[in-house]
C-alpha positions as CSV (number, residue, x, y, z in Angstrom):
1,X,14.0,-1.8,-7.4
2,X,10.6,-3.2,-7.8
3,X,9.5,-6.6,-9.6
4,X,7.8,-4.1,-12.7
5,X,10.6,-1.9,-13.0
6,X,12.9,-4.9,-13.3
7,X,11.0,-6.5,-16.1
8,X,10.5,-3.1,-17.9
9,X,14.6,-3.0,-18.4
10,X,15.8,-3.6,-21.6
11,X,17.4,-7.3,-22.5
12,X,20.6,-5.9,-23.5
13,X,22.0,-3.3,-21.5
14,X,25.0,-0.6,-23.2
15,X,28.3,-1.3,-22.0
16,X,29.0,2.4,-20.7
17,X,25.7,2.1,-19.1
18,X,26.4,-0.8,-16.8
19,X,27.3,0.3,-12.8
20,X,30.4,-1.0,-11.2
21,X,29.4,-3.9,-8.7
22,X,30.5,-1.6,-5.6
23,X,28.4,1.1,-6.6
24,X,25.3,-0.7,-7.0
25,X,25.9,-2.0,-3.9
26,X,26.4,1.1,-1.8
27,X,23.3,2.3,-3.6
28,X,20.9,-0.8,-2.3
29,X,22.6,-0.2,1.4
30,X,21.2,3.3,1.2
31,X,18.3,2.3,-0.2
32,X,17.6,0.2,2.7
33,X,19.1,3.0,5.2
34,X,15.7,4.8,4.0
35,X,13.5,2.2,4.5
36,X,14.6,1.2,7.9
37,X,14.4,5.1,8.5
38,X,10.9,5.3,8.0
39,X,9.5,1.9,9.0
40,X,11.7,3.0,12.5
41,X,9.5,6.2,12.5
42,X,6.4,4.3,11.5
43,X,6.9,1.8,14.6
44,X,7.8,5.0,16.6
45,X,11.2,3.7,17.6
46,X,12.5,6.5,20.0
47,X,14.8,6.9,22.6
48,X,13.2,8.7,25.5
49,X,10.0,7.4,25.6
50,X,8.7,10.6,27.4
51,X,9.1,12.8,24.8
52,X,6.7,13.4,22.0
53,X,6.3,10.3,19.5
54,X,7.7,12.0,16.1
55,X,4.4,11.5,14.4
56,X,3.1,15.0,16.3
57,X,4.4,17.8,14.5
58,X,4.0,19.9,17.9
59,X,2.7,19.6,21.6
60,X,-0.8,21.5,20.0
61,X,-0.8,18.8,17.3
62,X,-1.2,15.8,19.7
63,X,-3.1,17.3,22.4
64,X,-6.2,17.7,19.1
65,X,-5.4,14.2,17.9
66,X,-6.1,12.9,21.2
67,X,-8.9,14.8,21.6
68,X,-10.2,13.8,18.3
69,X,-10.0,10.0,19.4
70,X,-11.4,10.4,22.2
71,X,-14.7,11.1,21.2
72,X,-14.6,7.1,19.7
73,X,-15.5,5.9,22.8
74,X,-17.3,8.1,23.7
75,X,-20.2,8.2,20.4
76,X,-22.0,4.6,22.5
77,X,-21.9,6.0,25.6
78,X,-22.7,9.1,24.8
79,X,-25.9,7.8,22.7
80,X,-27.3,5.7,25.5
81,X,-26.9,8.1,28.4
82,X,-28.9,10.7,26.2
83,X,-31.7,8.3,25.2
84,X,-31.9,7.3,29.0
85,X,-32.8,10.6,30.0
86,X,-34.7,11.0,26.5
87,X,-36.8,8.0,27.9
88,X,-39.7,9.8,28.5
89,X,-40.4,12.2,26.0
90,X,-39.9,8.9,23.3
91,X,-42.1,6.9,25.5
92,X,-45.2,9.7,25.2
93,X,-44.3,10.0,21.5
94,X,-44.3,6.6,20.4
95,X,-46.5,5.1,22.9
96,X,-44.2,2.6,24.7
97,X,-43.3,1.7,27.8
98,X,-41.6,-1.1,29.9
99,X,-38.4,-3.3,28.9
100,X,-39.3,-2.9,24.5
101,X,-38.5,0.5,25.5
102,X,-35.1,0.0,26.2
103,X,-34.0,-1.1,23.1
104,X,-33.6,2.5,22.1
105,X,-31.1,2.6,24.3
106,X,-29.0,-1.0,24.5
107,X,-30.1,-1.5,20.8
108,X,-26.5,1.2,20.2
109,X,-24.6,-0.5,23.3
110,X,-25.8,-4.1,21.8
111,X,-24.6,-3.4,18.0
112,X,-21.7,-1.7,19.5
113,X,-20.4,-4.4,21.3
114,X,-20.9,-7.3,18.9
115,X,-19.4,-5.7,16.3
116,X,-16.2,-4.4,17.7
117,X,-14.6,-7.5,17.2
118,X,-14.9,-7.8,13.5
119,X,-14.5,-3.9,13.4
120,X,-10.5,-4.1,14.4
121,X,-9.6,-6.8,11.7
122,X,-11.4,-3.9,9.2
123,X,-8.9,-1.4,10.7
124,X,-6.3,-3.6,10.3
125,X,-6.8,-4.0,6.7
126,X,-7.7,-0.3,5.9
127,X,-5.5,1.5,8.0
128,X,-6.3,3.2,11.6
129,X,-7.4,6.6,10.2
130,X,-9.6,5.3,7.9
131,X,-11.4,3.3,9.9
132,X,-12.1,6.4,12.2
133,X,-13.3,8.2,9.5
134,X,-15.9,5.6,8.3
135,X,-16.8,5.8,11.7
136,X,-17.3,8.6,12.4
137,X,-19.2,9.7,9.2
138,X,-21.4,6.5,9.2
139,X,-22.1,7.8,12.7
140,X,-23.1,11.0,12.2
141,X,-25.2,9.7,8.4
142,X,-27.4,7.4,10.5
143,X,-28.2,9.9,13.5
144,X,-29.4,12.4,11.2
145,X,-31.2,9.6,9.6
146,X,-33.0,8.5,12.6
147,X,-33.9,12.0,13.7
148,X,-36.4,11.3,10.7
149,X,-38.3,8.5,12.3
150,X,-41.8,7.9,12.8
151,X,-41.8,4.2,13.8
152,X,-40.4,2.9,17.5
153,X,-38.7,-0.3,15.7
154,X,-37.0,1.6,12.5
155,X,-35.9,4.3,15.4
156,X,-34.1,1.5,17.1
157,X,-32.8,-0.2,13.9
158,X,-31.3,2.8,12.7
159,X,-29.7,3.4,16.2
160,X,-28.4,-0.3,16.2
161,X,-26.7,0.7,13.1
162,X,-25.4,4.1,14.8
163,X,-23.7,1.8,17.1
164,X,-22.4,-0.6,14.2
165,X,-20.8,2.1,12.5
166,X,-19.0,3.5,15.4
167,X,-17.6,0.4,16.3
168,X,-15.2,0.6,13.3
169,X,-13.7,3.6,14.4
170,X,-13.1,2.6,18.8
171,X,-10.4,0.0,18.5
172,X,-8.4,2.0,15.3
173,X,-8.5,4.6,17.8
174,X,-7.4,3.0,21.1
175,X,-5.1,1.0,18.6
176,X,-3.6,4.1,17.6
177,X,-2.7,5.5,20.8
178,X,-1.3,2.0,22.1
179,X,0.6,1.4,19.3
180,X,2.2,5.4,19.1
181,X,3.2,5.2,23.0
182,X,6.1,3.9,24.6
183,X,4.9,2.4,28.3
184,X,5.9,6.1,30.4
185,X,4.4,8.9,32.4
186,X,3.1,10.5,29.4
187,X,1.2,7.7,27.8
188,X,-0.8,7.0,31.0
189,X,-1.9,10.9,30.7
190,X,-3.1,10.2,27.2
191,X,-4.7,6.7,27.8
192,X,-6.5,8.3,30.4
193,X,-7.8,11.3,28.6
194,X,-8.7,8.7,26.1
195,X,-10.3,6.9,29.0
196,X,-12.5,10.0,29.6
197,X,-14.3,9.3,26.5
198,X,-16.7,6.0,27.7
199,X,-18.0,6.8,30.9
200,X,-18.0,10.9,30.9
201,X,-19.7,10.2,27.5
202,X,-22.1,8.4,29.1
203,X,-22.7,11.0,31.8
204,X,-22.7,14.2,29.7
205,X,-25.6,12.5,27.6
206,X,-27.6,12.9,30.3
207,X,-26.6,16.7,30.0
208,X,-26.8,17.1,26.4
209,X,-30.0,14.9,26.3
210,X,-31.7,17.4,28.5
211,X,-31.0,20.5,26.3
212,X,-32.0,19.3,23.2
213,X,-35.2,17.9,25.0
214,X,-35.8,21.2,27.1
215,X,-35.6,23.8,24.0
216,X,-36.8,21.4,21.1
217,X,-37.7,17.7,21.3
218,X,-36.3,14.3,21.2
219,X,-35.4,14.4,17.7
220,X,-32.9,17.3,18.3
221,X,-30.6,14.9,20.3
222,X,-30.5,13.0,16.9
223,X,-29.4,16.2,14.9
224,X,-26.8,17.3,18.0
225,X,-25.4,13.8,17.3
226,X,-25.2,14.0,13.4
227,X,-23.6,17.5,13.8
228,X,-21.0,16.6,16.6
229,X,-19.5,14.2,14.5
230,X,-19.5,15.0,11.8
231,X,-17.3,17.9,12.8
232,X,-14.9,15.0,14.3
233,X,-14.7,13.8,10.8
234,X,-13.2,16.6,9.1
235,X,-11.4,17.0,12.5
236,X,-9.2,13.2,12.0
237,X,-9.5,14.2,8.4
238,X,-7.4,17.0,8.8
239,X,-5.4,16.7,11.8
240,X,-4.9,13.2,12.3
241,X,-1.4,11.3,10.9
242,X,-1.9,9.7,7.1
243,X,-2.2,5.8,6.9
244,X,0.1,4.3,4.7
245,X,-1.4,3.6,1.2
246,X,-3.8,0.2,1.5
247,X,-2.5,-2.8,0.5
248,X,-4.7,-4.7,-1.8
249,X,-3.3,-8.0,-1.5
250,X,-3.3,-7.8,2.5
251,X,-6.6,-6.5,3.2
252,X,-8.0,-9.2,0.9
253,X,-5.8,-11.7,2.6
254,X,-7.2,-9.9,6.0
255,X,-10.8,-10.2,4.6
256,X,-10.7,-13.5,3.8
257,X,-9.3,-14.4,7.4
258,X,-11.6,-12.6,9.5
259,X,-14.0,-15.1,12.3
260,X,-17.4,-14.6,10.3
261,X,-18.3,-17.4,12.0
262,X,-17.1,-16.1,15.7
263,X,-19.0,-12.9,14.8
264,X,-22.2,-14.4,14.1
265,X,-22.5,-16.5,17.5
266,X,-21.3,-13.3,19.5
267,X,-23.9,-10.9,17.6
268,X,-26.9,-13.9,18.0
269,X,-26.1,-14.9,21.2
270,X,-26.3,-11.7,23.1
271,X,-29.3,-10.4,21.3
272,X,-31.1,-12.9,22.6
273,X,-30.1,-12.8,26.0
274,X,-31.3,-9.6,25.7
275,X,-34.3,-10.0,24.0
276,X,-35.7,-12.6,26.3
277,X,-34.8,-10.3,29.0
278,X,-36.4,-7.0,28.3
279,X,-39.5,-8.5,26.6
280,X,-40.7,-10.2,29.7
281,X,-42.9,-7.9,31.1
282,X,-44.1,-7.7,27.1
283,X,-46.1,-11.1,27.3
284,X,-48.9,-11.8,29.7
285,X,-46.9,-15.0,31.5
286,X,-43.8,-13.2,32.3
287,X,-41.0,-15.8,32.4
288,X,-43.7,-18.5,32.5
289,X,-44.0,-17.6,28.2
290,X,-42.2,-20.7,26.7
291,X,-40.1,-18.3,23.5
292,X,-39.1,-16.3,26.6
293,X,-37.4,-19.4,28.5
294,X,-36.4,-20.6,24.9
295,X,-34.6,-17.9,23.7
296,X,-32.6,-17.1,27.0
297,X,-31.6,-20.9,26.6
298,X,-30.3,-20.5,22.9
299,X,-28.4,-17.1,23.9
300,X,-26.6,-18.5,26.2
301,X,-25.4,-21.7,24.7
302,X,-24.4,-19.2,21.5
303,X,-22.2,-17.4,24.2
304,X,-21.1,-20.3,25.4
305,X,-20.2,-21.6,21.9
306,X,-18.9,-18.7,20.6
307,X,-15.9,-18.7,23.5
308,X,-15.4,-22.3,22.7
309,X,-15.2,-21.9,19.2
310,X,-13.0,-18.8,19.2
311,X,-10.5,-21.0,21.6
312,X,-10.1,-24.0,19.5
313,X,-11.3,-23.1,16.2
314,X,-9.9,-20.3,13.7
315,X,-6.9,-19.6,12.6
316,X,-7.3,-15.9,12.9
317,X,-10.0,-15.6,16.2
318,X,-11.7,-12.1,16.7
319,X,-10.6,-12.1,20.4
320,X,-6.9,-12.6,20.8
321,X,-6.9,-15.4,23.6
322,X,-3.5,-15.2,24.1
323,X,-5.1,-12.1,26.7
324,X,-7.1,-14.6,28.4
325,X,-3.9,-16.5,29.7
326,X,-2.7,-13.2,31.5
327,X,-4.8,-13.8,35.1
328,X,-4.4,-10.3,35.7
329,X,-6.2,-9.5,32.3
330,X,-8.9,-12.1,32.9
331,X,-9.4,-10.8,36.6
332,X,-10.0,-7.1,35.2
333,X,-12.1,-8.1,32.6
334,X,-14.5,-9.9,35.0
335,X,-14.3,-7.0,37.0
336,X,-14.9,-4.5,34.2
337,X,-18.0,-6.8,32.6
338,X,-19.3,-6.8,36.4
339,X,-19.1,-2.7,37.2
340,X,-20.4,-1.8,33.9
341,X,-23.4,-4.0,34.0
342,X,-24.2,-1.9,37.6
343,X,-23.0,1.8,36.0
344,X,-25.3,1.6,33.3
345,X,-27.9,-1.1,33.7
346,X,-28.4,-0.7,37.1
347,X,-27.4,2.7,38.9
348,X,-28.0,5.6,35.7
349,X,-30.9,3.8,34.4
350,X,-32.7,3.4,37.6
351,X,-31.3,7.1,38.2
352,X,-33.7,8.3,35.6
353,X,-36.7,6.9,36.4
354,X,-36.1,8.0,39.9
355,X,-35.9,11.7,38.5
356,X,-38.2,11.9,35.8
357,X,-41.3,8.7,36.6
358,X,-40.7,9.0,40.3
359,X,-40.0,12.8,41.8
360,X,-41.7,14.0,38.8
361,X,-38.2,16.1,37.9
362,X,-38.3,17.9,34.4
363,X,-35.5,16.9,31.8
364,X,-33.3,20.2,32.1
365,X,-33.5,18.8,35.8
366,X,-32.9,15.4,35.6
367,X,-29.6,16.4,33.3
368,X,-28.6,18.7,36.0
369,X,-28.6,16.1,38.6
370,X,-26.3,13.9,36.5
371,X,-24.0,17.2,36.0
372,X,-21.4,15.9,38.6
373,X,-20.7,12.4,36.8
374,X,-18.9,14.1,34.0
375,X,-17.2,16.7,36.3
376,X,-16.0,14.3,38.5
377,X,-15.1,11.9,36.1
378,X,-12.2,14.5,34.3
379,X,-11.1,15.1,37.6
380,X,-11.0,11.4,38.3
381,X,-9.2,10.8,34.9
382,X,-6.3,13.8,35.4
383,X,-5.6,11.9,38.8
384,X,-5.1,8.4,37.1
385,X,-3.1,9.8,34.6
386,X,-0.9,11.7,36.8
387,X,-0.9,8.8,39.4
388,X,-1.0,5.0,37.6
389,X,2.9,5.5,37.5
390,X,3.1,5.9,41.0
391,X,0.1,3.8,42.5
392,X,0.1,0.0,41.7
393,X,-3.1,-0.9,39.5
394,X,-4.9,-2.9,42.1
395,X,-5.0,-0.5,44.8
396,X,-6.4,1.9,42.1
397,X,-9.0,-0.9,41.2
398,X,-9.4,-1.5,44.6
399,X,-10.6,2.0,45.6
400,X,-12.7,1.9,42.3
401,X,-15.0,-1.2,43.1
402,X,-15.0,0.1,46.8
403,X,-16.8,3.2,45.3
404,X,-19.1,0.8,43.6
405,X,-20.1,-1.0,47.0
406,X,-21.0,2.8,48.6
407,X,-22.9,4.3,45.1
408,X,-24.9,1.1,45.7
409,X,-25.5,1.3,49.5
410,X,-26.7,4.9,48.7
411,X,-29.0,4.7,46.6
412,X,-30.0,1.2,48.2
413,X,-31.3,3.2,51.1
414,X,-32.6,6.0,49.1
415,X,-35.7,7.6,50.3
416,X,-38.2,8.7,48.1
417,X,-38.4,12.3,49.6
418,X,-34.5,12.4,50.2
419,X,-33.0,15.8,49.5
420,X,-30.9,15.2,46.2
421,X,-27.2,16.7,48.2
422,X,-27.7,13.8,51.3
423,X,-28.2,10.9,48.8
424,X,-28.2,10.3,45.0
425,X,-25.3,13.1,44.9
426,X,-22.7,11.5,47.1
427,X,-23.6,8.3,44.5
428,X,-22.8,9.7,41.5
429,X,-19.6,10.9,42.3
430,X,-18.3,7.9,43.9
431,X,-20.1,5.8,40.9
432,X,-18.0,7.7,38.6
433,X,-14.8,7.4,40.9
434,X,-15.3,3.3,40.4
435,X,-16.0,3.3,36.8
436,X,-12.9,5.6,35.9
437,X,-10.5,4.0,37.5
438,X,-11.2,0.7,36.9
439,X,-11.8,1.5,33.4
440,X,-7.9,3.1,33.2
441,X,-6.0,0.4,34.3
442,X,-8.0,-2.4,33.2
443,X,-7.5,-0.6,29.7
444,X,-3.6,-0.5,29.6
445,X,-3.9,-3.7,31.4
446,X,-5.7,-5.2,27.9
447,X,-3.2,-3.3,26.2
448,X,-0.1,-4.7,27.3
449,X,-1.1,-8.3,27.3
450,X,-0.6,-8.5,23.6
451,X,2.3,-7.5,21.0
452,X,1.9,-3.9,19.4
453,X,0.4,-5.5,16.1
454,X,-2.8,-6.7,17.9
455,X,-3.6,-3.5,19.5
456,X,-6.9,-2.7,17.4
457,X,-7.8,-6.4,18.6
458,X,-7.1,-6.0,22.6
459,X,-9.0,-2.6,22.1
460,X,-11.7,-3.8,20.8
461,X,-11.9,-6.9,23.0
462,X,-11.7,-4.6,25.8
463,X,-15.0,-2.1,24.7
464,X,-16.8,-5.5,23.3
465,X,-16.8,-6.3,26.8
466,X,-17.9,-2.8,28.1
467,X,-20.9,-2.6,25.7
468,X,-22.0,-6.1,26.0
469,X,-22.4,-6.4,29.9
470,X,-24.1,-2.5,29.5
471,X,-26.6,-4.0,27.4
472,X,-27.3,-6.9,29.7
473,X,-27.1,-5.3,32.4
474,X,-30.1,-3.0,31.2
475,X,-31.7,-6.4,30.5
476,X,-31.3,-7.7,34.3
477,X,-32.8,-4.4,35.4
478,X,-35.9,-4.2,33.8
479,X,-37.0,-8.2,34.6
480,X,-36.4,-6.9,38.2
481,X,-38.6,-3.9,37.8
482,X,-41.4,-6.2,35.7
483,X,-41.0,-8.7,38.6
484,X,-41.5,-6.5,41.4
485,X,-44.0,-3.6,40.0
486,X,-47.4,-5.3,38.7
487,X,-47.8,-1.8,36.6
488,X,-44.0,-1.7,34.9
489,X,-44.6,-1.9,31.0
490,X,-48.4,-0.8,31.3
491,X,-50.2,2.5,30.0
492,X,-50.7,3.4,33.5
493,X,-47.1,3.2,35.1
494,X,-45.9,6.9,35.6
495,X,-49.1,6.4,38.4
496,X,-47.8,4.3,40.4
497,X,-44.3,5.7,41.3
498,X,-44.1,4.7,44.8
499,X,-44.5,0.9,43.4
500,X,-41.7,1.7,41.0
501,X,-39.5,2.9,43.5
502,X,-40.2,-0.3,46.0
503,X,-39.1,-2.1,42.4
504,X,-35.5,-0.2,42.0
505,X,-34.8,-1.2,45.6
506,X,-34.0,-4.7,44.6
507,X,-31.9,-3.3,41.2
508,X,-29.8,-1.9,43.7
509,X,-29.9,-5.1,46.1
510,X,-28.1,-6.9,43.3
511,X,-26.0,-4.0,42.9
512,X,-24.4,-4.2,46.1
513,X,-24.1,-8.0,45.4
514,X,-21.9,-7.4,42.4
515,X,-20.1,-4.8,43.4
516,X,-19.1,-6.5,46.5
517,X,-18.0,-9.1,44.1
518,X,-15.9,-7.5,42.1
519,X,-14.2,-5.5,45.3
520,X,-13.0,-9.7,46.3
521,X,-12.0,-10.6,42.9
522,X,-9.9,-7.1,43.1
523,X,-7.8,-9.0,46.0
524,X,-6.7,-11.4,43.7
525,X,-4.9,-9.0,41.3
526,X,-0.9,-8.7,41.4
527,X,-1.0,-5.6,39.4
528,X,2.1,-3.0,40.0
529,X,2.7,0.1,38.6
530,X,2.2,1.3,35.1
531,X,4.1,3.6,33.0
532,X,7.0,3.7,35.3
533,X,10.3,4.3,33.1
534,X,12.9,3.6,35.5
535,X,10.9,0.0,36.6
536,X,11.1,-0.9,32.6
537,X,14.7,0.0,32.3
538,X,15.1,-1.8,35.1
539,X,13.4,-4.8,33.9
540,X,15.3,-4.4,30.4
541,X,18.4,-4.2,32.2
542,X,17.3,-7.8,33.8
């Protein structure tokens, strides 16, 4: 009985109206029969942990609420692989070139990233489904609105906000999903069709990018956008379980605890970095401009700052470090930071310029070339899924960053002329091999390093990461290309594209650098298998 019902009782109750002392209390032991009954459906408390979590109403049920989360991930990725290949046709419409015009592309990944964080204490506080549905509307409200643009900057403002708003609705969904599985055969299936979502994302925007381009103009990959999700919305609206009624009192409480502070040096800190990077070959000095030098300084310390603070500072930190004392998590987080600075800073983007600056390839083209990413990334992702019980992690990680090192040597030693089936093929299907696999078990790896509660958190931790080092990475690239091709960011750079293709020689130096790297730090994991039932029965037994 609740505190209001108990006051609105009358002083004196009638004799014949008071209950025997047995009775009421059989009546509070059922009472709490009930509530254990639903808070033991609520935490998904069942026995075989293969079976379908109660909260489906049928196999048809979960396979769409899966599907519907999935595209989470997937609305950054998505966004940036189809303004990578839109690259072109934005650069002849608004009349810019060089690193500035990247920021239509990392100015999502950028926002994305910084604002993850602070995005899972919001679906904390207003429940998992709402946050997906703010999300997702938000998403598809600013895409239609920058469709609208006739100014470079507010394009890339309104983008940075496409990628703000979507970041609410990434770690309520990977949340979601980690919190309604039990570690089994079947989980690892889902997390890795939820896996599917950030790097084919990525690849199909190069697909979708090119039709929208091919039969209208840019714009029209704006208003795909807007209409995609906002089908997704009425999609979780419908289909996806109810949250339990918001708490006032808790998500003030959760408000008023949320790193502000640890947000602000994250969000600062890697704009910078960024800035200073992509507006070199913007100034007339190059890296000899002092703001340049400057700002890369101040962005760095803010990073630097912002993992100090969030270690010994708050109460209530953005990242949980209680992740960062698992050396298997820290291991696969470098590893992750490191192979998605070379997937999307380094290997897609320098992809497109090959097609479309260098061998003169039409859009519909260029999208056709990167056809195989998302094709062989589902294949990729039904293999994890039916494998990561059977496989330990770090061979699987292994043979990821091993795909890395050959994407890399192939398109290291490139030819201009080469036929596109002896080459640039052959490295995006082993590019997408790496970035799948590693993505799938660093995930549940991030996953299982914290309690259920903080699942949002190690979610969005996890994508923060992804987005961040895509957005840097994309930095690193073009102060390459505006170091080694005297006409990168000038009027007159689609003339020179044997000079530009020297330039992405040395992108993809550094690439086999880093992804040689990350295949020696894979050594160092002690990851096992994941998902295996009998091994955790095992271990219970223990």
């Amino acid at each position: 009985m609740s505190d209001n019902e108990i006051e609105s009782l009358p002083s004196r109750v009638p004799e014949d109206e008071i209950q025997p002392q047995s009775l009421i209390v059989e009546e509070e032991k059922q009472e709490n029969q009930t509530i254990q009954k639903v808070e033991s459906k609520a935490s998904l408390d069942y026995a075989d942990a293969e079976q379908r979590p109660p909260i489906f109403r049928s196999n048809i049920h979960e396979v769409l609420c899966c599907l519907f989360l999935t595209f989470a991930p997937c609305a950054s990725s998505m966004a940036s692989g189809a303004y990578q290949t839109s690259l072109t046709a934005i650069s002849d419409h608004f009349n810019v070139t060089g690193g500035k015009l990247t920021w239509c592309v990392s100015g999502v990944t950028l926002a994305n990233g910084s604002c993850l964080l602070i995005m899972g204490s919001i679906a904390d506080a207003f429940g998992r489904k709402r946050a997906l549905l703010i999300g997702y509307s938000g998403f598809a409200i600013f895409s239609l609105i920058a469709g609208f643009m006739n100014d470079f900057i507010l394009l890339c403002v309104f983008r940075a906000i496409q990628g703000a708003m979507v970041a609410c609705g990434t770690p309520a969904a990977a949340g979601f999903l980690g919190a309604s599985y039990k570690n089994s055969k079947r989980k690892n299936l889902v997390m890795s069709c939820f896996g599917i979502g950030a790097p084919v994302g990525a690849a199909s925007g190069y697909f979708i990018a090119g039709i929208c381009i091919e039969a209208l103009n840019w714009r029209a990959v704006q208003y795909f956008f807007a209409i995609w999700y906002c089908m997704m919305f009425f999609g979780v609206l419908f289909c996806l379980p109810n949250d339990r009624k918001i708490d006032w009192k808790n998500a003030r409480e959760i408000f008023r605890g949320i790193d502000y502070c640890g947000a602000f040096l994250s969000l600062s800190g890697f704009t910078l970095i960024c800035f200073s990077l992509t507006q070199v070959d913007a100034t007339t000095s190059r890296w000899r401009t002092p703001y340049i030098i400057a700002l890369l300084v101040v962005g760095v310390a803010l990073v630097i700052g912002f993992g100090i603070y969030e270690t010994y500072v708050p109460k209530n930190p953005l990242m949980p470090m209680i992740m960062f004392k698992n050396r298997n998590f820290v291991v696969c987080i470098s590893i992750v930071s490191l192979s998605w600075m070379l997937f999307t800073g380094i290997l897609n983007y320098n992809a497109v310029l090959y097609f479309e600056q260098i061998r003169k390839y039409s859009v519909i083209i260029t999208a056709c070339c990167f056809l195989p990413q998302p094709l062989i990334g589902v294949l990729v992702n039904i293999f994890a899924g039916f494998t990561m019980h059977i496989i330990p992690g770090k061979y699987l990680i292994t043979i990821g960053c091993g795909g890395f090192v050959v994407a890399s040597i192939i398109w290291a030693t490139n030819s201009i002329d080469r036929n596109y089936f002896l080459g640039p093929f052959w490295g995006f299907c082993l590019v997408v091999i790496g970035v799948d696999l590693i993505y799938n078990v660093s995930n549940r790896c991030a996953l299982s390093s914290v309690e259920r509660k903080l699942q949002s958190r190690a979610a969005g931790t996890f994508n923060t990461v992804c987005q961040l080092s895509s957005s840097v990475g994309l930095g690193i690239s073009t102060t390459i290309l505006a170091a080694k091709d005297p006409y990168y960011g000038q009027a007159n750079q689609q003339d020179h594209p044997v000079d530009l293709f020297n330039a992405t020689k040395y992108t993809y130096y550094l690439g086999i650098a880093i992804s040689g790297f990350s295949a020696i730090l894979s050594l160092f994991l002690n990851l096992g298998v994941v998902g295996s039932v009998k091994r955790q029965n095992s271990v219970t037994r223990k």
